[in-house]
C-alpha positions in Angstrom: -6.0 -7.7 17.3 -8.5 -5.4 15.9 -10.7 -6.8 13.2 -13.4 -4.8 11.0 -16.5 -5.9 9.0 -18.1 -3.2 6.6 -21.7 -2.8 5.5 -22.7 -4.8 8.6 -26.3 -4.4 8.5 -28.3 -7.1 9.4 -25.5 -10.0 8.8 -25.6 -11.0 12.2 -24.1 -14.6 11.2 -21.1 -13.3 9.5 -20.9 -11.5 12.9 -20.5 -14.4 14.8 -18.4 -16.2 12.3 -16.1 -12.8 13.1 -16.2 -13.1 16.5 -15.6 -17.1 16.5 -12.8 -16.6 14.3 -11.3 -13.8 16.3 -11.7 -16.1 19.7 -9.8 -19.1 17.9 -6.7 -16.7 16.6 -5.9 -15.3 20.7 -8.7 -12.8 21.1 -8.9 -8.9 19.8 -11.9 -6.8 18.9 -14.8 -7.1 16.6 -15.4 -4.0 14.9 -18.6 -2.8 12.8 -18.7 -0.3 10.3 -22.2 0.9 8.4 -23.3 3.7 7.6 -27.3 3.0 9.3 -26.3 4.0 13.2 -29.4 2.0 13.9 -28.4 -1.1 11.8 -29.1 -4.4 13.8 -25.6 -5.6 13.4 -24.4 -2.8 15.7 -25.5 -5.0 18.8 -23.5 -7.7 17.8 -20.0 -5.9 17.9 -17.6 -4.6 20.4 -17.3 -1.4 18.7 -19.4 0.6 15.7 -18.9 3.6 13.1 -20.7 4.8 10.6 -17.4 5.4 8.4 -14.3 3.5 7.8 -12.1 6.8 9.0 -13.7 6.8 12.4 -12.2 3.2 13.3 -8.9 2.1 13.7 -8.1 -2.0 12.8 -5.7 -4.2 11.6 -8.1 -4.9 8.7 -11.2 -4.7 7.4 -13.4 -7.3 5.7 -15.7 -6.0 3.2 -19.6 -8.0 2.3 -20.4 -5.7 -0.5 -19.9 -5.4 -3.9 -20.6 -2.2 -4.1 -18.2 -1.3 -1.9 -15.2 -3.3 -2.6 -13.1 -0.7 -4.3 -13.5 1.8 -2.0 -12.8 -0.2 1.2 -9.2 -1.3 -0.8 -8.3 2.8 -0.1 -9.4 2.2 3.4 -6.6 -1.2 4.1 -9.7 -3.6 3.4 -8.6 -7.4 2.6 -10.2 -7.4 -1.1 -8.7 -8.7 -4.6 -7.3 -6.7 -7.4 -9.7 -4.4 -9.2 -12.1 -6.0 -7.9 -15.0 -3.4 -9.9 -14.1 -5.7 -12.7 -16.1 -8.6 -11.2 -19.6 -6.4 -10.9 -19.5 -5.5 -14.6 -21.5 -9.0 -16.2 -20.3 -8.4 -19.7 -16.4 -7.5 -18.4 -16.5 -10.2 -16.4 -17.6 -12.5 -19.2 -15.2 -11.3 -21.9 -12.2 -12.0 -18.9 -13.5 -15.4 -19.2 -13.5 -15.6 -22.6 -9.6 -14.4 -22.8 -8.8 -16.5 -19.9 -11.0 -20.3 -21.8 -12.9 -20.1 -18.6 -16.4 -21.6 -18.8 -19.3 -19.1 -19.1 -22.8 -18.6 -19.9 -22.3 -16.8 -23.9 -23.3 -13.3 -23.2 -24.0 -10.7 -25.8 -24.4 -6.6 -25.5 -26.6 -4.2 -26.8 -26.4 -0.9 -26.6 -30.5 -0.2 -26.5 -33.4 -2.2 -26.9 -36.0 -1.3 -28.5 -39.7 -2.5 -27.3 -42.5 -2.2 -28.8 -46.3 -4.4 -29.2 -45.6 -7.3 -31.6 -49.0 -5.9 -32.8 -50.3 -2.7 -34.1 -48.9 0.9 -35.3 -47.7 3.7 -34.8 -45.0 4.2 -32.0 -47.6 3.8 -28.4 -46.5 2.0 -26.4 -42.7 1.8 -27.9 -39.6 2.1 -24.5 -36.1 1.8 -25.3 -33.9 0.0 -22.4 -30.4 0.7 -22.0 -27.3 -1.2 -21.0 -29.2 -4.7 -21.2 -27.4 -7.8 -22.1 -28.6 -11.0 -23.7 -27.7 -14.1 -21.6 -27.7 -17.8 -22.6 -30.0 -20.1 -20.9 -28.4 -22.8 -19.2 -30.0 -26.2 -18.1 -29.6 -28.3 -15.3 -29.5 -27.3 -11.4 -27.6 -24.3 -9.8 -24.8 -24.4 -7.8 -23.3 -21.8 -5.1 -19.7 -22.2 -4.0 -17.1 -20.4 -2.0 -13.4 -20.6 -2.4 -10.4 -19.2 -0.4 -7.6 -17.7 -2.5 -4.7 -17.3 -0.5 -2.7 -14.5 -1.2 -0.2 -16.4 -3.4 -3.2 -16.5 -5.9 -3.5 -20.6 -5.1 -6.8 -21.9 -3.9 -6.9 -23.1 -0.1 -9.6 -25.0 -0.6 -13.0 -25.1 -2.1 -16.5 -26.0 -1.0 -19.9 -26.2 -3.4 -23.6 -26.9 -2.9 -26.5 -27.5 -4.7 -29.3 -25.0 -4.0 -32.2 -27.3 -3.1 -35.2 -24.6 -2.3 -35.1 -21.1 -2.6 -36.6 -17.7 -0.7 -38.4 -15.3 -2.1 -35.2 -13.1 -1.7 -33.4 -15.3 -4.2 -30.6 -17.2 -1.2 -30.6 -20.5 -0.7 -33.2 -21.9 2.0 -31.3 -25.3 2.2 -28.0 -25.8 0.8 -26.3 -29.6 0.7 -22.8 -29.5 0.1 -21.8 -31.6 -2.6 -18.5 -33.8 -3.5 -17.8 -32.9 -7.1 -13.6 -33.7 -7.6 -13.9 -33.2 -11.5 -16.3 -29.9 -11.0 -14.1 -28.3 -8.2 -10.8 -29.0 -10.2 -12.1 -27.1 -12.8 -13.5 -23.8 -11.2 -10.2 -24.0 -9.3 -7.6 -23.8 -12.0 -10.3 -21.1 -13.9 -9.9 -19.1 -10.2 -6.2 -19.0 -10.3 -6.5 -17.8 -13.7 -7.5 -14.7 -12.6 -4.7 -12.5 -11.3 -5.3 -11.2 -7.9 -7.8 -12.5 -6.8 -7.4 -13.1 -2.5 -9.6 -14.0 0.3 -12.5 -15.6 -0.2 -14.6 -15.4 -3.5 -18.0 -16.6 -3.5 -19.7 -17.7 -6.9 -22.8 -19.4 -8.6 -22.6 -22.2 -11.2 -24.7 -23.5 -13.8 -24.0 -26.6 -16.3 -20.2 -26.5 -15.8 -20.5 -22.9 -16.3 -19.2 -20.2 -13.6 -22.1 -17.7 -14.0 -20.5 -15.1 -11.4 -18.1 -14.7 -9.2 -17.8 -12.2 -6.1 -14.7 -11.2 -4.2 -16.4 -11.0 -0.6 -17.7 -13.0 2.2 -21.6 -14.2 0.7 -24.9 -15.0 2.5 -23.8 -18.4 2.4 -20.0 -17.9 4.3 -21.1 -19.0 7.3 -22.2 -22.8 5.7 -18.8 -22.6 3.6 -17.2 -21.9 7.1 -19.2 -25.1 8.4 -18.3 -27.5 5.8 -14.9 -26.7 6.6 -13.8 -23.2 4.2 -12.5 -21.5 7.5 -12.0 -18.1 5.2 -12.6 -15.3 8.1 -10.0 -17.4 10.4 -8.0 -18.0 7.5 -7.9 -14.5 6.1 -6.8 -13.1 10.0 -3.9 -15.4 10.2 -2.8 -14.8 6.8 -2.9 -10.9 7.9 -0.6 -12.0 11.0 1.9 -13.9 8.6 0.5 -17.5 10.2 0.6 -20.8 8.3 -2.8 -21.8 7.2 -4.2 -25.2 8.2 -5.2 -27.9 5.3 -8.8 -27.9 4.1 -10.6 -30.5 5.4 -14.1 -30.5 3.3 -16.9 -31.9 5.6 -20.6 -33.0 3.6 -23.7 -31.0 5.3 -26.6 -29.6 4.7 -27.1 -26.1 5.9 -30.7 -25.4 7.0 -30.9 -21.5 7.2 -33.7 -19.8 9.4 -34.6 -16.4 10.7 -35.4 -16.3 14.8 -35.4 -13.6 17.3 -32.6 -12.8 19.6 -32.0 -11.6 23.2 -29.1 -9.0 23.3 
C-alpha cells in the first residue's frame, strides 16, 4: 500500500493522521509530495518528491485548494470539478439552484473608491472582482464531513470555534451535538453531485458559508471525534466496507511544540 499526501508543507498532524491510518489498514508507505525540497513535512514521511510524476502510489490525498484540479490528472482522491467550490460567487449561485442555505452574495464587476469628501478624482482606486457579502449573526461553526463515493454522507462532525489565532484557525474547537443542524448540511451535501472524501466547511446562522473538498487544518480533531476520513478514504480505495460513525464530544486544544526527528 502506497499512500500520497500533496502540498505537505508543514502539516505535520495530517502526517501522522496518514501514517496512523495507514498502520490500522495492514501497513504500506507514507508518501510526501511538495514542491519546497526543504519543507518540514519531508521528515515526517517514508518517501518525498517535489512533483506528483516522480512518485508512484495507489493514491494521492490532496490539502489544497488550489491544487485540487490538477492532482484529479495525477489519480488524486478529490470530488467533481472541484474548481467550482473556490469561486465564492459560483459557489453561491450552486446554492441558490440547489435551496441550500447561504450567506446572500452579490457581484460587481468594479468598485469604485473614492473620499466621501472633497473633489476632483485624488485619491479615487477602482477594485476588481469584489463581491458584497451578507453579514450574518451569531457564532461560527467549522465542520468536516465524509462523502463516500456513493455521494451519501458517512458521517458528520461540527464545532464551535471558541478562540481564534491570529492566522484565522481555530485555537480551541468543542465539538458540538447539533441533530437538526447536521441533518440539514447533510441533505444540502448530497445535493451536490460528486462530491467524495472528506469536505471540510464553515457555518454561520444556519448558513453554509464555504465548503472545501480536502482534508482542513482541523482533520485531525474531526478524525478524533470520530470522522475517520484518511482511514476511511484508503479502505474505500481497496473496495473495504466502511465502519459506522460513531460521533465522540471533545474539545480539541491545538498547540505548536518542537520535535525530535
Amino acid at each position: 500500500m502506497r499512500i500520497a499526501v500533496s502540498s505537505i508543507g508543514s502539516k505535520v498532524r495530517i502526517l501522522k493522521a496518514a501514517r496512523d491510518a495507514i498502520d490500522r489498514a495492514g501497513g504500506g508507505t507514507l508518501i510526501g509530495i511538495d514542491a519546497d525540497p526543504g519543507c518540514v513535512g519531508r521528515h515526517f514521511v517514508d518517501e518525498f518528491y517535489t512533483h506528483y510524476s516522480e512518485a508512484e502510489y495507489d493514491f494521492l490525498i490532496p490539502t489544497r485548494d488550489g491544487e485540487l484540479g490538477e492532482v484529479g490528472k495525477w489519480g488524486g482522491f478529490v470530488s467533481d470539478n472541484p474548481e467550482k467550490y473556490n469561486d465564492k460567487f459560483i459557489f453561491t449561485s450552486l446554492c441558490e439552484v440547489l435551496e441550500i442555505p447561504h450567506p446572500k452574495t452579490f457581484y460587481a464587476d468594479e468598485i469604485l473608491e473614492k473620499p466621501r469628501y472633497g473633489f476632483a478624482s485624488e485619491g479615487v482606486s477602482i477594485r476588481k472582482d469584489m463581491l458584497f457579502q451578507e453579514l450574518l449573526p451569531g457564532p461560527e461553526y467549522g465542520g468536516e464531513a465524509y462523502v463516500r463515493k456513493d455521494g451519501k454522507v458517512h458521517g458528520i462532525v461540527l464545532w464551535e470555534k471558541t478562540k481564534r489565532a491570529p492566522n484565522g484557525e481555530a485555537d480551541i474547537a468543542t465539538v458540538i451535538d447539533a441533530p437538526y443542524l447536521e441533518k440539514k448540511l447533510t441533505a444540502g451535501l448530497e445535493r451536490f453531485m460528486g462530491l467524495r472524501g472528506p469536505i471540510n466547511m464553515d457555518i454561520m446562522a444556519g448558513k453554509l458559508l464555504e465548503i472545501n473538498p480536502r482534508l482542513g487544518g482541523t482533520t485531525d480533531c474531526a478524525i478524533a471525534a470520530g470522522l475517520d476520513s484518511i482511514y476511511w478514504m484508503i479502505l474505500e480505495h481497496f473496495g473495504k466496507p466502511l465502519p459506522p460513525f460513531e460521533k465522540k464530544l471533545i474539545t480539541l486544544y491545538q498547540y505548536r511544540t518542537a520535535e525530535v526527528v
